[in-house]
N, C-alpha and C positions, 0 to 999 in steps of 0.2 A: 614900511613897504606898502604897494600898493598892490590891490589883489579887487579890477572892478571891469565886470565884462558888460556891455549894451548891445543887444542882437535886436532884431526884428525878422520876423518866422513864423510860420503856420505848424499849429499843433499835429502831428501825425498820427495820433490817435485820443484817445479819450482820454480824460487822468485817470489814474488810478490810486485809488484812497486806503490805506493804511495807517495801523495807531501802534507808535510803542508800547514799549512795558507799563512808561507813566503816564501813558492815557492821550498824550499829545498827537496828535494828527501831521500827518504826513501824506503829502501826495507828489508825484512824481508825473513827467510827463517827458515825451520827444518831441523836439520844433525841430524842424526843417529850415534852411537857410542858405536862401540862394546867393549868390556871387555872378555878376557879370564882368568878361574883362575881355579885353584886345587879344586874340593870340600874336604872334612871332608876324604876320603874314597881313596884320589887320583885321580880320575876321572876329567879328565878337562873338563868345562861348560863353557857354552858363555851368557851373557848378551847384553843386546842393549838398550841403555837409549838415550831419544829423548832429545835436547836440542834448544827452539826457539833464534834464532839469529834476530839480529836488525843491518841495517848499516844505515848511515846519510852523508848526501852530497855527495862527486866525490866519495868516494869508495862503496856509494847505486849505482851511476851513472853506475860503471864499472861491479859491480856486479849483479847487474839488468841485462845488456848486455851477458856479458860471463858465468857465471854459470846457470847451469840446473841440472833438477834431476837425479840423479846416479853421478854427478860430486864429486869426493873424494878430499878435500880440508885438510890442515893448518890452523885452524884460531887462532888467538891471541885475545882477548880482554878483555873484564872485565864485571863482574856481576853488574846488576842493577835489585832492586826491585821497581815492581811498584805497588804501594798500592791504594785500592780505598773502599769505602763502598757500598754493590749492595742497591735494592731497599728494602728492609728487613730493612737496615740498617747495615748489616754484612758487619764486616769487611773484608775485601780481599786482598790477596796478591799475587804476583806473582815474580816468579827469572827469567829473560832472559840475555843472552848472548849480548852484545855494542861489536859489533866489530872491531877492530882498524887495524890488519892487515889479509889479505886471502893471502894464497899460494896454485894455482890451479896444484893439484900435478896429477891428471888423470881422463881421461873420460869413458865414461861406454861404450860397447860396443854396437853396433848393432845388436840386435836379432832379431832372425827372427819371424814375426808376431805369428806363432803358437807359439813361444817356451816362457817360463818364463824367466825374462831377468836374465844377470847374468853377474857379472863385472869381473867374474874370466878370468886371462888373456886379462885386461883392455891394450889398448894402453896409452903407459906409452907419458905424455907430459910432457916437461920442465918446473919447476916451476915456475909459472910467478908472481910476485911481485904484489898484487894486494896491496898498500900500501898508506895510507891514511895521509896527510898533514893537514888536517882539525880538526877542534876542534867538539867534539858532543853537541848539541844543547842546554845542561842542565848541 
């Protein structure tokens, strides 16, 4: 089976860094990701669907460090559900993004305090190979 997603999207907030029980790092983050399309009428629309990401081990390590929010990334990885039943007894389910490889393709700008920030005419950075050797924890 195949089980391989490729988005590009800007981080919506900062990661945030956490460690299991055996000490493995783990950080998590939301990208944002836009859609352009034609409606019914010709008019083109924009969409923006949030997607939560997961990384585990050296590439939570590197990505904990170097990404922040507004950072416009690459990622590669694969879908995992994770099921659980709340206090009800409901069942629950959830889809997140396992991320296996980041390519930091640019950074958001500096605005200035009063203004609303805005990535247009970001400084374009070389893509850095944020690429993971490690196996995910499950």
């Amino acid at each position: 089976m195949l089980n391989k997603v490729l988005l590009i999207g800007r981080l919506t907030r900062d990661p945030e860094v956490r460690y299991l029980p055996s000490g493995m790092q783990v950080t998590t983050f939301s990208l944002a990701v836009n859609r352009r399309f034609k409606d019914k009428v010709g008019n083109w629309q924009e969409e923006t669907y949030f997607f939560d990401i997961e990384s585990f081990g050296g590439l939570a390590e590197r990505l904990g460090r170097q990404l922040s929010k507004g950072n416009q990334i690459l990622l590669e990885g694969s879908l995992r559900q994770d099921k659980w039943e709340n206090q009800a007894g409901e069942k629950r389910s959830k889809i997140k993004i396992v991320a296996e490889r980041v390519a930091l393709l640019s950074k958001p700008t500096q605005p200035d305090s009063n203004q609303k920030p805005s990535y247009e005419g970001s400084e374009f950075v070389e893509p850095t190979d944020l690429n993971s050797d490690e196996d995910v924890p499950f």
